[in-house]
C-alpha positions as CSV (number, residue, x, y, z in Angstrom):
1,X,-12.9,-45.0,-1.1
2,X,-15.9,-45.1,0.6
3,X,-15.4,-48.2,2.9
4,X,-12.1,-46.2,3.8
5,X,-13.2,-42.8,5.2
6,X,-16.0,-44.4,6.8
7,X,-13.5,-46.5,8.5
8,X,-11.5,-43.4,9.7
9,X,-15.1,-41.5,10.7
10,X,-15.8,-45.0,12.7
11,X,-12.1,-45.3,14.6
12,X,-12.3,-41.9,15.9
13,X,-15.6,-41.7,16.8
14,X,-14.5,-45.5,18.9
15,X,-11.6,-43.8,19.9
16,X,-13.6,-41.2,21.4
17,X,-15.8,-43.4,22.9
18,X,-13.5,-45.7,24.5
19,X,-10.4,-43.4,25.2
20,X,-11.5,-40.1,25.1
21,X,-8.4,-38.4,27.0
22,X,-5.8,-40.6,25.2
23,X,-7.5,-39.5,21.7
24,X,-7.6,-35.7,22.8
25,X,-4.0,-36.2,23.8
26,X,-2.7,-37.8,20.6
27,X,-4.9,-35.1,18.7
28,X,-3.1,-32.4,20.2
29,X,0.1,-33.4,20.0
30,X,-0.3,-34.2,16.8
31,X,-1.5,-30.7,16.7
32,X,1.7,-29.1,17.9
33,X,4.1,-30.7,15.9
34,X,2.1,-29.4,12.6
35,X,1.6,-26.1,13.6
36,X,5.3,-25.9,15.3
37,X,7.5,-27.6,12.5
38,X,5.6,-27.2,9.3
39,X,3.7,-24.4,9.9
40,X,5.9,-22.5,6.9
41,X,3.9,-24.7,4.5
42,X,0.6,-23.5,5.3
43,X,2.2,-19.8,4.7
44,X,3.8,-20.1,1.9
45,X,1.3,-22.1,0.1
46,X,-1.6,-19.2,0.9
47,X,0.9,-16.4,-0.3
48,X,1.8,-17.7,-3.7
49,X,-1.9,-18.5,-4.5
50,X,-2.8,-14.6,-3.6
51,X,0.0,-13.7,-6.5
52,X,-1.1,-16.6,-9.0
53,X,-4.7,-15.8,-8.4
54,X,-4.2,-12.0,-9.6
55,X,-2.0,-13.6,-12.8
56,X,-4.9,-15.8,-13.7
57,X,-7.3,-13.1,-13.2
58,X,-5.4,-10.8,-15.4
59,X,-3.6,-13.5,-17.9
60,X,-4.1,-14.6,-21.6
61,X,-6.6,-17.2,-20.1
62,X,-8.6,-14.5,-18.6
63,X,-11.4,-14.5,-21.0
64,X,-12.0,-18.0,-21.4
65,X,-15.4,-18.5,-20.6
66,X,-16.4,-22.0,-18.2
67,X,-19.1,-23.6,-19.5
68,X,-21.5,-22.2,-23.0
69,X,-24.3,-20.2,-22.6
70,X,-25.5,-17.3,-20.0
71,X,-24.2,-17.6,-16.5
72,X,-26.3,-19.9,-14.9
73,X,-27.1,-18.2,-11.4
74,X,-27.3,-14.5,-10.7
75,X,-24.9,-12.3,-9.0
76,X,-26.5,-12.3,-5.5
77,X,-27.2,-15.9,-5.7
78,X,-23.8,-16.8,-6.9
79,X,-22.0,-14.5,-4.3
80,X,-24.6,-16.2,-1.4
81,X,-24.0,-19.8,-2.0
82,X,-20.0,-19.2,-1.8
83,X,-20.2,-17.8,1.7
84,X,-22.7,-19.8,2.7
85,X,-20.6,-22.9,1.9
86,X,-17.6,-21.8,3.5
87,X,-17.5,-18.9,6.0
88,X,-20.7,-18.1,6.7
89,X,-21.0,-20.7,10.1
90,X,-18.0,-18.7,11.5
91,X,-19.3,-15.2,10.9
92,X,-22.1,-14.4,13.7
93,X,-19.7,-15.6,16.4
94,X,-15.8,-14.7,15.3
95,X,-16.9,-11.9,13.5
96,X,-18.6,-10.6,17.1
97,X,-15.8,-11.8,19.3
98,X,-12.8,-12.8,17.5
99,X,-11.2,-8.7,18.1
100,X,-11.0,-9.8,22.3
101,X,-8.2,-12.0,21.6
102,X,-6.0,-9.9,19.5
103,X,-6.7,-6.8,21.8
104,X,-5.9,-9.0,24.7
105,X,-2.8,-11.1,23.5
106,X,-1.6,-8.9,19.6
107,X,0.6,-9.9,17.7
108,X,4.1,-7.7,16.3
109,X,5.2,-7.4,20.1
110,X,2.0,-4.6,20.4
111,X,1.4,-3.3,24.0
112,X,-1.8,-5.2,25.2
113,X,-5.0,-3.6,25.3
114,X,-3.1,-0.6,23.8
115,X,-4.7,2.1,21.3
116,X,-2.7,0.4,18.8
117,X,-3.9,-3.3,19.5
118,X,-7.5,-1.9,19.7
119,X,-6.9,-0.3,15.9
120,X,-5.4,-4.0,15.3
121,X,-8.0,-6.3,16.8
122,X,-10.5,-5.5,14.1
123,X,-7.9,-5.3,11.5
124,X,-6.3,-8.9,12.1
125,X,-9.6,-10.3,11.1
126,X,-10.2,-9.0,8.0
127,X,-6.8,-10.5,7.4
128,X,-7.6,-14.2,8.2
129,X,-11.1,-13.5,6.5
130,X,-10.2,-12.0,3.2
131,X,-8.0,-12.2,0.0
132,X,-6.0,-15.1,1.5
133,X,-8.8,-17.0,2.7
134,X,-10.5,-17.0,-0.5
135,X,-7.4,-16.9,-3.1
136,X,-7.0,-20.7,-2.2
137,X,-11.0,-21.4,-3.4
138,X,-10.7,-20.0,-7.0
139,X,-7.7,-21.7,-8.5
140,X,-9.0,-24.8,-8.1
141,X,-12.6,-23.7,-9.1
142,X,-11.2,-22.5,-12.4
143,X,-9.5,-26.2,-12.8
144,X,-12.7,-28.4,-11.9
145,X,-15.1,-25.9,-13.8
146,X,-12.6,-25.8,-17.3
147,X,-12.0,-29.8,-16.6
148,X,-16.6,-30.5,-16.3
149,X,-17.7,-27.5,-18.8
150,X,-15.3,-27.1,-21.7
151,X,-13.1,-30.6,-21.4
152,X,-16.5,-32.5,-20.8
153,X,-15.2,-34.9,-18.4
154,X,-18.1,-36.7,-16.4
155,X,-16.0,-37.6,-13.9
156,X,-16.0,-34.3,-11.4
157,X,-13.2,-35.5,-8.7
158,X,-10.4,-34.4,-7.5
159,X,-7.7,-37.0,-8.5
160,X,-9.1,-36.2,-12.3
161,X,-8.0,-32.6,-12.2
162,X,-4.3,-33.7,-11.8
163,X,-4.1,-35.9,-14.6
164,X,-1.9,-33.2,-16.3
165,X,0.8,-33.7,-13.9
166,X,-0.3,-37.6,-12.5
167,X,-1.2,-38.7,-15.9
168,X,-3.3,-42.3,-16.5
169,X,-1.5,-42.8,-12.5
170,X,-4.5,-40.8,-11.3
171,X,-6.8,-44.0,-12.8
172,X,-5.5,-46.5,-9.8
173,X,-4.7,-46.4,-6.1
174,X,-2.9,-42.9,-6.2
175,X,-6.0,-41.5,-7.5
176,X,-8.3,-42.9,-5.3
177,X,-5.6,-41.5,-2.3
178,X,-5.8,-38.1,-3.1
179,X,-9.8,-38.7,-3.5
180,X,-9.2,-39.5,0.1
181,X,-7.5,-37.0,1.1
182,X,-9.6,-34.8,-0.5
183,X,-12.4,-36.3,1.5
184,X,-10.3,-36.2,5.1
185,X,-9.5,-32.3,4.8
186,X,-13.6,-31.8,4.7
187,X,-14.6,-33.6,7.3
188,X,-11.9,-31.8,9.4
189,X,-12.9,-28.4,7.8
190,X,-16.5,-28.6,8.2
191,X,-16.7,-30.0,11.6
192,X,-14.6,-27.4,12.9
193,X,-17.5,-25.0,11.6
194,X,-20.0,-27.0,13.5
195,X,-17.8,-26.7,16.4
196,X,-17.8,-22.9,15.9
197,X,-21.4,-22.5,15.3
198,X,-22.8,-24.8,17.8
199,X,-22.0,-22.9,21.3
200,X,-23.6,-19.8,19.7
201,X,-27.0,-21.6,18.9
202,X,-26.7,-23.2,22.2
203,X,-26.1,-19.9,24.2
204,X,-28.8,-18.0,22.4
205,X,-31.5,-20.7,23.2
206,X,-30.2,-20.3,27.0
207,X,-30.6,-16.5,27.1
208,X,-34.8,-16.9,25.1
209,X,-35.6,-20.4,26.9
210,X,-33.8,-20.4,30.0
211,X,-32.1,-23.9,29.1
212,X,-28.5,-24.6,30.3
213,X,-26.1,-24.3,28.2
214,X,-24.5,-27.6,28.2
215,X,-23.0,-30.4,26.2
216,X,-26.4,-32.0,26.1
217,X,-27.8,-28.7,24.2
218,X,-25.3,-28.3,22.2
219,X,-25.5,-32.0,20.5
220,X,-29.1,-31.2,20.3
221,X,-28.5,-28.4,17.9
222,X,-26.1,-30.5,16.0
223,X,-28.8,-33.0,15.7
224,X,-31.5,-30.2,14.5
225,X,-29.0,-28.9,11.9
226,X,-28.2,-32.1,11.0
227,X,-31.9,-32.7,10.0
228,X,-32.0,-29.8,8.2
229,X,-28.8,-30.0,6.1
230,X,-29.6,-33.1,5.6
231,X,-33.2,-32.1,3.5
232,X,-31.5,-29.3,1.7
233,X,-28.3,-31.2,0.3
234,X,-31.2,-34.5,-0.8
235,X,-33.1,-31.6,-2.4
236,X,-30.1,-30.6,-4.6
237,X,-28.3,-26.9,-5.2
238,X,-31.5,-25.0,-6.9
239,X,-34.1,-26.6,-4.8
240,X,-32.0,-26.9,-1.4
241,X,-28.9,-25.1,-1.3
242,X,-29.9,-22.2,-3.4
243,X,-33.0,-21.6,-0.9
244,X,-31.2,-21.6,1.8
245,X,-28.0,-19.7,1.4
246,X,-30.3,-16.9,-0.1
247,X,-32.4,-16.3,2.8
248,X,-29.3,-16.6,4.9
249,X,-27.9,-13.7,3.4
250,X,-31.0,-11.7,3.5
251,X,-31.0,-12.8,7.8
252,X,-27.3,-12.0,7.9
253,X,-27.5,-8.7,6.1
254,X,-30.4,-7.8,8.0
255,X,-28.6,-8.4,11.4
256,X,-25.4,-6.2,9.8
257,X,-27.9,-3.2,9.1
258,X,-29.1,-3.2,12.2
259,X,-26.4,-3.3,14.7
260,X,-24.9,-0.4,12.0
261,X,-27.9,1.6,12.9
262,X,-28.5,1.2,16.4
263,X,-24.7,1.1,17.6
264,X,-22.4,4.3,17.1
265,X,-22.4,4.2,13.2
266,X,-19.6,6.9,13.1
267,X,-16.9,4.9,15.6
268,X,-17.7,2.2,12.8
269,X,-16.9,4.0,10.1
270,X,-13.9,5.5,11.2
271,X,-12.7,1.7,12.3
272,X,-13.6,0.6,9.1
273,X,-11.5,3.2,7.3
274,X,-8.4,2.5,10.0
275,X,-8.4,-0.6,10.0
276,X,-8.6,-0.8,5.9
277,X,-5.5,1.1,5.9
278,X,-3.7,-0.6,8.8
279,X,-4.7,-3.8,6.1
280,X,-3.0,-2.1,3.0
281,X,-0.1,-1.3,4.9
282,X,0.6,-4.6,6.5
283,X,-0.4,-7.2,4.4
284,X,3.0,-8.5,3.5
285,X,4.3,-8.2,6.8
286,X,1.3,-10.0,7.9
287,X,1.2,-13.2,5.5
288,X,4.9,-13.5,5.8
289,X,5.4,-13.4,10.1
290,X,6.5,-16.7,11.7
291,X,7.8,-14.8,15.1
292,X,10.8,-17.1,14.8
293,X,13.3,-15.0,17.7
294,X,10.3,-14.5,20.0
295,X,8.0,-18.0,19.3
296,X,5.4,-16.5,21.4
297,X,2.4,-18.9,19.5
298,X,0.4,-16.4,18.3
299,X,1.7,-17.0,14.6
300,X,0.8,-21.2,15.3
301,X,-2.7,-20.4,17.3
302,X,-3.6,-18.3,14.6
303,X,-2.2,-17.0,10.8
304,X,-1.0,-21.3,10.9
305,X,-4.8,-22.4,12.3
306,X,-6.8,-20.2,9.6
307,X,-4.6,-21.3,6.7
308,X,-4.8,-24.6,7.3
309,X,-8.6,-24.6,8.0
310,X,-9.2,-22.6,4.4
311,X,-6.8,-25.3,3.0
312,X,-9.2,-28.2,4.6
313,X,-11.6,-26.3,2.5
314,X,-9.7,-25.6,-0.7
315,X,-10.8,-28.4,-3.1
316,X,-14.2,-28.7,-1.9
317,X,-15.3,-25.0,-2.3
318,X,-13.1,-25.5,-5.6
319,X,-15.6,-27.9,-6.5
320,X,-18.3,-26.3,-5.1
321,X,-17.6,-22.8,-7.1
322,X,-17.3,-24.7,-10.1
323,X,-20.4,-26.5,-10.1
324,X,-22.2,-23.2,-9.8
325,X,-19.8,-21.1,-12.1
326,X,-21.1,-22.0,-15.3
327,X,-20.8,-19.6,-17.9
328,X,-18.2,-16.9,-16.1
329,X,-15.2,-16.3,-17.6
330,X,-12.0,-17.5,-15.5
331,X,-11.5,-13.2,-15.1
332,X,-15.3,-13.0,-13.7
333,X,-14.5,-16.2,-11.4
334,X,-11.4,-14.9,-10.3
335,X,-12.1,-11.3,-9.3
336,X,-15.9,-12.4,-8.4
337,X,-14.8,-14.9,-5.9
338,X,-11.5,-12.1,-4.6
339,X,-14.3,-9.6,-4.2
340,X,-17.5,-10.9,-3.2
341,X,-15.1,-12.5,-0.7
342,X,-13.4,-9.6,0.7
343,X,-16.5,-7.2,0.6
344,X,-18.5,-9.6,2.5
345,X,-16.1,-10.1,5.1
346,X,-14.8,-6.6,5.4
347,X,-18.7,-5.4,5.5
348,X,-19.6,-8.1,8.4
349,X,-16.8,-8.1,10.8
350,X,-16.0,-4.3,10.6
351,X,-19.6,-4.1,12.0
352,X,-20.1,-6.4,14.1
353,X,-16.4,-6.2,15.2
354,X,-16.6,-2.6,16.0
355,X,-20.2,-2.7,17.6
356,X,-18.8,-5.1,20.0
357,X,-15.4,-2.9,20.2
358,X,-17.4,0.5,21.3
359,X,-19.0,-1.6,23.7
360,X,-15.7,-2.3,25.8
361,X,-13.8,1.0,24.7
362,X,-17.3,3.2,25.6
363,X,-17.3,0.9,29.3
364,X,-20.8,0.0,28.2
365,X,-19.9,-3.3,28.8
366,X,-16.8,-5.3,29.8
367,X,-16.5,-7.6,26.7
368,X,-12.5,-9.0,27.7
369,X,-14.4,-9.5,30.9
370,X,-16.7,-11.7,29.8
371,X,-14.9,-13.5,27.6
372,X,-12.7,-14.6,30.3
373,X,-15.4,-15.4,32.9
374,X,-18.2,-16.5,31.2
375,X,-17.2,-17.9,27.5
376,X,-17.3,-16.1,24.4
377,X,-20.9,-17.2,23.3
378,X,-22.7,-16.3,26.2
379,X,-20.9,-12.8,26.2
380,X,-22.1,-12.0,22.4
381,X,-25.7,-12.9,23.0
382,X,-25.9,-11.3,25.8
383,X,-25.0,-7.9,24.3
384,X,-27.4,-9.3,22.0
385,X,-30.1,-9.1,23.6
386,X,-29.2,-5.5,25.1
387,X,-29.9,-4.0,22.1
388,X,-33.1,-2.5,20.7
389,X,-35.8,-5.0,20.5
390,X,-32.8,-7.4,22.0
391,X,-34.8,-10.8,22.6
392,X,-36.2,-10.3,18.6
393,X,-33.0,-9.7,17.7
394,X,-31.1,-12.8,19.4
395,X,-33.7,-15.1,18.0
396,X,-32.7,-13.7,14.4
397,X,-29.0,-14.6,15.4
398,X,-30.4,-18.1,16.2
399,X,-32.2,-18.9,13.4
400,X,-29.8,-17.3,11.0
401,X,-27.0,-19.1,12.7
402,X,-28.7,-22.6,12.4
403,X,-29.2,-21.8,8.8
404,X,-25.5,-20.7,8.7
405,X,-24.5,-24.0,9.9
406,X,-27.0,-26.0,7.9
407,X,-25.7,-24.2,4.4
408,X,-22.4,-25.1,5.0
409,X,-22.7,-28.7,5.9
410,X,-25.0,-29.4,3.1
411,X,-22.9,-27.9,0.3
412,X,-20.5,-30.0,2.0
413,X,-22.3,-32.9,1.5
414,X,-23.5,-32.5,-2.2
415,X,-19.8,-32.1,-3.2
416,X,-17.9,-35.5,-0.9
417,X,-21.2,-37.2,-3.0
418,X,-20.0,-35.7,-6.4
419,X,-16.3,-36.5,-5.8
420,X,-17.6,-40.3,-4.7
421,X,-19.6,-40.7,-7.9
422,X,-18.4,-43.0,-10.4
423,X,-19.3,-40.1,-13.6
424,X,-22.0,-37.5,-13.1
425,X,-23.1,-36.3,-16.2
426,X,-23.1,-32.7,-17.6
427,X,-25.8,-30.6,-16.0
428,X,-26.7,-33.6,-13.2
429,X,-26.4,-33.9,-9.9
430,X,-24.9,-37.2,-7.4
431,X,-27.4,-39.3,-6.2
432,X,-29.5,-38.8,-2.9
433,X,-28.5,-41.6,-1.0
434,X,-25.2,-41.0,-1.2
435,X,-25.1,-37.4,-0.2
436,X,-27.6,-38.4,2.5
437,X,-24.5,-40.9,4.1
438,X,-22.1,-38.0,3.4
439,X,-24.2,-35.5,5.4
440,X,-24.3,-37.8,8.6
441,X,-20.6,-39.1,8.2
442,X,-19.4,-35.3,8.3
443,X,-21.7,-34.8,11.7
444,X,-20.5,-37.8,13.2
445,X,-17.0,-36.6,14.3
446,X,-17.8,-33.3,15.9
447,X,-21.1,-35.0,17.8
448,X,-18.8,-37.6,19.1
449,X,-16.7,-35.3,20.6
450,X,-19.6,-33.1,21.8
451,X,-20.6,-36.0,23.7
452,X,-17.8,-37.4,25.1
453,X,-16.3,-33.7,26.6
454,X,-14.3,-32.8,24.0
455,X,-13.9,-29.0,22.7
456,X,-13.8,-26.2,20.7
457,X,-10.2,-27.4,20.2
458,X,-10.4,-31.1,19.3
459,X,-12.1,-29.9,15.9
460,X,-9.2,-27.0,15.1
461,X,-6.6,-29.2,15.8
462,X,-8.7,-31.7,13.8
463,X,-8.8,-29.8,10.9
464,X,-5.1,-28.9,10.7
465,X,-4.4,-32.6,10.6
466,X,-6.4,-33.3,7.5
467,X,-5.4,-30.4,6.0
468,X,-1.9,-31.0,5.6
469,X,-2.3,-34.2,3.2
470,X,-4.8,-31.5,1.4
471,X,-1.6,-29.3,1.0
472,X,0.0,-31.6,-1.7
473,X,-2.8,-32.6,-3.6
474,X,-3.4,-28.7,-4.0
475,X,-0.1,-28.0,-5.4
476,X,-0.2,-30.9,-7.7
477,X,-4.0,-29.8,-9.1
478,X,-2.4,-26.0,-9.3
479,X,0.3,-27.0,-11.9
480,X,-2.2,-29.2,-13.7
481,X,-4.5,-26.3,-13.7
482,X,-2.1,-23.5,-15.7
483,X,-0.7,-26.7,-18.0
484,X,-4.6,-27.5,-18.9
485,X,-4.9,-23.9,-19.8
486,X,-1.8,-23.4,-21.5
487,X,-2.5,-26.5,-23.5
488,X,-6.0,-25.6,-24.6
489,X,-5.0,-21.6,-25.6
490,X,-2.4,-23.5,-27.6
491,X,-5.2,-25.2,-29.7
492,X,-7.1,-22.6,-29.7
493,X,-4.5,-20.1,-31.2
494,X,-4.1,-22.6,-34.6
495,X,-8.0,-21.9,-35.5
């Protein structure tokens, strides 16, 4: 399994080196027929887990607790090391920026840089950030933690969890496929969150150090955080990852307070509450558009890009939750992971979103402008560093971004190294070495393409290509999930 996704890590990065146009080509057309002809799948699949994830929550398997014994890390450090392992890379920057593009181009045939696209712009994101997102986490967290904690299974990989529907199949080459899949969808995933993270780090050292912002830079910064993933994920979850993903929060919450304070806090609020409803109101209508009379490509550049990047990240942050869920009740894991999730993302870009939004609609400063003449990181910092105390500031966005980055790739790491084990026992963690080799096998794609021109858009097209083997395995672990349940409240029923 291992020999194999090295293999694929090896011919891209060759592919890249010796072709790099042809393999951006063939990337991006592969891209387009995804997105264009099986987009649907990536819908439908996100929808349904939003309604199975409130019947778990509130079924007859709700109080089934994961694990014996107390819950094994608190609520704030519980709560940290999820969005720290999946979002927290993309926050600083699309939670800043990501409004420009749906005020510029909206969606639902909305009049361009109308009053009503401005209301949408900031409520679009909390769409692609929230319940959705994190619905297709917490299913398969409930199956890895149930099949590790109260089945006692050593073996903590994917292909295991869908024994119910695979049976002894999951034992021989199919198994070690969907282990492989498994594996593609994260290194697709996560490199696109390097990708994201990466210019920001880059255009923040310009604006404090003067250095050009270039492709040069921006490898450099892959190679720092890199290094520094790399140390937490050898050190483990409660020496490394733990560490880390707390004092990220503390940074990133810092930063939130802040631009709430300084910026106009009641245009905030009163975008927070608009947008909220605009959310409500829309939701369906939003999770279920395709635009198929008009095809205008927002639905494909967007709803169809997100899905199938949280897909890329289903089953590992499935295994990730799990392996720091024990003792929570499937209810407390459910509505925990729906909450924490939608709180922290409603809280983030509704402020940063907004402080960025008063900035363009106030004519403080031309953000569309920007975007579109100088690049979307350099525009953030750069209001950055207007603010109060602004070159303090954009040095907190750079360090709490390189932690952001770091957080996520080592979680990353830790869990391809569990999945690649043999058996881990109860209560252990993989071995070093091998999450060492993961960690540098999931920054080898994204580097590659740093270095040989690639972009921004290489890595999302990237990771909609490994997510869509993802898709299948996910339905398949969802079945066996409710038939493991159903089969163990059965036993438990005759006692």
């Amino acid at each position: 399994m291992i020999i194999i996704v090295l293999g694929f890590v090896l011919l891209v990065c060759f592919g890249l080196f010796a072709a790099p146009e042809i393999s951006k080509k063939t990337i991006n057309e592969l891209n387009s027929f995804i997105t264009v002809k099986l987009g649907f799948i990536y819908i439908w699949i996100v929808l349904i887990s939003i309604i199975l994830c409130v019947y778990l929550g509130t079924s007859k398997y709700r109080n089934i607790r994961l694990g014996e014994g107390k819950k094994e890390y608190s609520e704030f450090s519980w709560a940290s090391m999820m969005f720290c392992a999946s979002m927290a890379a993309g926050f600083l920057y699309w939670g800043s920026i990501e409004w420009v593009f749906h005020y510029m181009d909206p969606p639902y045939g909305i009049i361009p840089f109308s009053s009503t696209a401005a209301e949408y712009s900031t409520t679009l994101p909390l769409f692609y950030w929230g319940f959705s997102a994190w619905s297709v986490y917490l299913i398969p967290a409930v199956a890895f933690a149930f099949i590790h904690y109260n089945l006692k299974q050593e073996k903590f990989d994917v292909s295991n969890a869908c024994r119910p529907v695979l049976g002894d199949r999951v034992d021989g080459i199919l198994g070690k496929i969907i282990d492989i899949f498994f594996l593609f969808g994260i290194l697709g995933g996560v490199g696109t969150a390097l990708g994201i993270g990466s210019p920001l780090v880059s255009a923040c050292l310009n604006k404090l150090f003067g250095w050009e912002d270039t492709n040069i830079l921006r490898f450099g910064v892959m190679v720092l955080v890199t290094i520094i993933f790399t140390i937490s994920a050898y050190n483990g979850i409660k020496k490394g990852i733990k560490i880390l993903s707390d004092i990220n929060i503390f940074l990133m919450l810092a930063t939130m307070v802040f631009l709430f304070v300084v910026g106009n806090t009641v245009f905030i609020i009163k975008m927070q509450t608009t947008s909220l409803g605009i959310l409500i109101n829309q939701f369906i209508t939003m999770s279920t558009n395709m635009d198929p009379v008009n095809n205008s490509g927002y639905t494909e550049s967007w709803t169809v890009f997100y899905w199938a990047w949280w897909m890329s990240y289903s089953l590992f942050m499935g295994l990730f939750i799990a392996k720091i869920s024990k003792g929570r009740t499937i209810k407390q894991l459910i509505f925990g992971g729906l909450g924490y999730g939608f709180l922290g993302s409603f809280t983030f870009f509704s402020v940063f979103g907004n402080y960025f939004l008063d900035q363009q609609l106030s004519g403080a400063y031309e953000m569309v402008k920007g975007v579109l003449e100088n690049g979307g990181p350099t525009t953030v910092v750069d209001i950055f560093s207007k603010a109060p105390f602004g070159s303090v500031f954009v040095f907190a966005i750079l360090i709490t971004s390189i932690i952001s980055m770091a957080t996520n790739f080592d979680s990353a790491a830790y869990t391809m190294a569990m999945v690649s084990s043999k058996k881990i026992q109860l209560g252990q963690r993989p071995s070093k070495g091998l999450t060492i080799f993961w960690a540098f096998c999931l920054a080898a794609i994204p580097m590659s393409l740093m270095i040989f021109g690639g972009s921004l858009l290489e890595l999302q097209t990237l990771s909609i290509i490994l997510a869509l083997p993802t898709c299948g395995v996910y339905v398949i672990l969802i079945v066996s999930c409710f038939k493991m349940l159903e089969t163990y409240y059965q036993n438990s029923q005759r006692f």
